[in-house]
C-alpha positions, 0 to 999 in steps of 0.5 A: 500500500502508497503512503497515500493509501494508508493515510486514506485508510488512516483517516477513514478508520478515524472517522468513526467516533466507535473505531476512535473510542474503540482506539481510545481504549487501547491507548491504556493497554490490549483488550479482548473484542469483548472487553472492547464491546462493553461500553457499546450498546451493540453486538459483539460482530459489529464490534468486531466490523469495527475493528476488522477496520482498525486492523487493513489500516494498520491501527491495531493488531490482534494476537492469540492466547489461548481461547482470547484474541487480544486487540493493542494499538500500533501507532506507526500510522498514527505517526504518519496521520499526526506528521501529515497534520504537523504540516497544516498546523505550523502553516495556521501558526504561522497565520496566526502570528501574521494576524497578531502582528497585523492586530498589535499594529492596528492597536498601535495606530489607534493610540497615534 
């Protein structure tokens, strides 16, 4: 998969507030699909659509032991997700240190 097929599948997966809650929950440590379906007033296989999602973008992996199938996050594409975003942030920074200058010298010629 290009970088730009992966920040799609990136940003798609995030766009559900249950995939982001569902990732929210792994951020403190692995948990089985039936842990991560408690909070949600849905069923355990749609849960697990959900993380089937999660999983082809690469935001979480799933193991074996024994008779539990253990969900963790992988962050490497959130990494990816955040550097993209990284750039847009430093770009309205940087118009918003444009606008406090513009406003500071408003300011000072009212004063004149």
């Amino acid at each position: 998969m290009s970088y730009e097929q992966e920040l799609d599948a990136t940003f798609q997966a995030l766009a559900d507030p249950t995939r982001r809650a569902i990732l929210a929950r792994l951020a403190s440590g692995e948990a089985s699909v039936t842990e991560l379906a408690e909070p949600f007033a849905m069923s355990q296989p749609a849960i697990s659509k959900h993380l089937k999602v999660l999983e082809r973008a690469g935001l979480i992996r799933r193991g074996r032991d024994a008779q539990r199938r253990p969900c963790r996050i992988e962050a490497k594409p959130l990494e990816a997700a955040n550097m993209w975003i990284e750039r847009y942030r430093e770009l309205w920074e940087a118009n918003f240190g444009r606008l406090d200058s513009l406003l500071e010298e408003m300011k000072t010629e009212k004063k004149d």
